[in-house]
N, C-alpha and C positions, 0 to 999 in steps of 0.2 A: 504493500500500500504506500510506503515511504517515497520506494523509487515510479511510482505511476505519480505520487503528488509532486515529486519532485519537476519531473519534467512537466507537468501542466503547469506549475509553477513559473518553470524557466522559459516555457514558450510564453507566458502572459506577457511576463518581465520583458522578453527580446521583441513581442508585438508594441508595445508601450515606448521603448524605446523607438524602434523603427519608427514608429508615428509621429516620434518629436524631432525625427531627423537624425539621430544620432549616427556615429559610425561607427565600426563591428567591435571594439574596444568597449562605448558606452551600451551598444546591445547586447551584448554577455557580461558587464556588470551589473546590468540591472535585471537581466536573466539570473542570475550570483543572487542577486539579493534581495530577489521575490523568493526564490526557492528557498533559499536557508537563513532571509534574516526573522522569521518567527519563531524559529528553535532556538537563534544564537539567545533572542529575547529573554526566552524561556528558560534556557538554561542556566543564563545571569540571574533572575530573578530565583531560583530557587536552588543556586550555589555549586548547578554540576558544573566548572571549571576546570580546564578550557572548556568551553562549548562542544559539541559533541561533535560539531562540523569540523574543528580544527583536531579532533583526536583521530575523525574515520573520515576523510575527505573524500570519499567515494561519490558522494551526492552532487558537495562543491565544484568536482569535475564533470560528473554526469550534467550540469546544471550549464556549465560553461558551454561544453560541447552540444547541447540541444539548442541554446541560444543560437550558437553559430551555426550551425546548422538549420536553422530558419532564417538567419538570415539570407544564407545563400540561397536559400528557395523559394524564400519572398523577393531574392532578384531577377528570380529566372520566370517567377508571375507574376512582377508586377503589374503587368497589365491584363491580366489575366483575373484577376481579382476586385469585387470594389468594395470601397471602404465598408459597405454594411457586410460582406462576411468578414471583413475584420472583427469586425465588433462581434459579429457571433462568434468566432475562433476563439476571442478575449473571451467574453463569456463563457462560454463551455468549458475551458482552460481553466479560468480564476476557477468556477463556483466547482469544478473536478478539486481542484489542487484546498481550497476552503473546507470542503466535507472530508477529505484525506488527512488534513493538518490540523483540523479540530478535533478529532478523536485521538491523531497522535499526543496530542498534548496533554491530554487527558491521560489516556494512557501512560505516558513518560512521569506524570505526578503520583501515578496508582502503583509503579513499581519503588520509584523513590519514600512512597511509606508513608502516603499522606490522603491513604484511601478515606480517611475520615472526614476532610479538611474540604465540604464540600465544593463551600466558596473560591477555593485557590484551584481547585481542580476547573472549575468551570472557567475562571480564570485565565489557568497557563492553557487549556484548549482554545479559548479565543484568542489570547493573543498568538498561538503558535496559529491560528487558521488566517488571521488579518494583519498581522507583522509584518510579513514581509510586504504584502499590496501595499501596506504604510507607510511602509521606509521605500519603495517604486516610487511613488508619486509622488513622493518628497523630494525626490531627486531626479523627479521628469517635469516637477512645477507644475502639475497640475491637482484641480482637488482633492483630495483623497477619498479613492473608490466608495472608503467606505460611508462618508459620510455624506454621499449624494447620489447614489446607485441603488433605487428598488430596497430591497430587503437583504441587507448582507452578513452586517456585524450582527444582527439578530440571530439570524439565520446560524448562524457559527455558535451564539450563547444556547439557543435551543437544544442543537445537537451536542453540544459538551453534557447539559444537564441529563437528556434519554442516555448519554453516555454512562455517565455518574454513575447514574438509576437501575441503569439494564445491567451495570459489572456486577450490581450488589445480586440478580436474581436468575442472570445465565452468565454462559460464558463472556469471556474479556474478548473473542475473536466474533462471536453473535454481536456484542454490544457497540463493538466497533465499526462492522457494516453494517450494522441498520442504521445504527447514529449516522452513517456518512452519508447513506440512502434520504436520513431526513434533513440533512443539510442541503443536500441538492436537488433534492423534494422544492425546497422550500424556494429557494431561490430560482428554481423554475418557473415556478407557479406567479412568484413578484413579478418575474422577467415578463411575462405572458400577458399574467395580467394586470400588468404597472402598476403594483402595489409598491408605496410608497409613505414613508411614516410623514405626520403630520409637521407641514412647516409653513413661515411667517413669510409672504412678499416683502418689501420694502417699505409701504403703505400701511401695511397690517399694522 
């Protein structure tokens, strides 16, 4: 599940990139740092040091090499392509890579011994499912996903919570694909049908 979230991860990151123009150096950074900056997050905050990224780099390269690799093949289509399947491509990729990296993070707090601690568990799965889109857009200068995109960072707290829930009454490997099933449940469903949480014009 790691290395499937991994690379939807790193293709969002090298689409995002590509869109702001960057060149193949800033599109496998930011491929780099959709994929693994929710775990580095997560790891800090709950004291595995180094980060898990920097102990098993297997992902940070898998991460690098998917980005490049799209980019070569968004060269070879760019016109072949328009921008609205970009955005489904980014869609399908994030809300893939969200539902993967929200139960991992769950997960990674349930084995560190803090299966009680429900709030931090729900917690380190969202930030490990929206960390990295967070730190992307921070450094593509544009809003950040999450807080103007349909139903997202919800979407990621829900499924950490059925995660929490469902360790305590089946298995940790049951709990983890349904929870990513309703992570991407959910975010479908907003996508579809432009559910979107309540906000103020400028007038309002």
């Amino acid at each position: 599940m790691e290395l499937i979230g991994t690379v939807a991860f790193a293709v969002s990151g090298a689409i995002t990139g590509m869109e702001k123009k960057m060149d193949i150096f800033g599109v496998a950074i930011l491929g780099l740092t959709t994929a693994v900056g929710g775990g580095i997050i997560r790891d800090m905050l709950i004291g595995n040091t180094p980060p898990q990224t920097f102990q098993d780099p297997v992902y940070a390269v898998i991460s690098i090499v998917t980005a490049i690799i799209v980019f070569y093949l968004a060269g070879r289509r760019k016109n072949s392509m328009s921008p609205h399947l970009w955005d489904i491509l980014l869609l399908v990729m994030d809300t893939l890579g969200l539902g993967i990296f929200t139960v991992v993070g769950v997960n990674t707090g349930i084995r560190q011994g803090y299966m009680d601690n429900v709030f931090l568990l729900v917690f380190l799965g969202t930030i490990t499912g929206v960390g990295g889109g967070l730190l992307r857009d921070m450094m593509a200068s544009v809003p950040p996903y999450i807080f103007v995109k349909h139903i997202y960072a919800c979407a990621s707290i829900i499924g950490a919570v059925v995660c929490v829930y469902m360790n305590r009454f089946v298995g940790n490997v049951q709990a983890m694909v349904v929870s990513s099933i309703v992570v991407v449940l959910i975010r479908y469903l907003a996508a579809h049908y432009r559910w979107n949480l309540p906000r103020l014009s400028p007038h309002e």
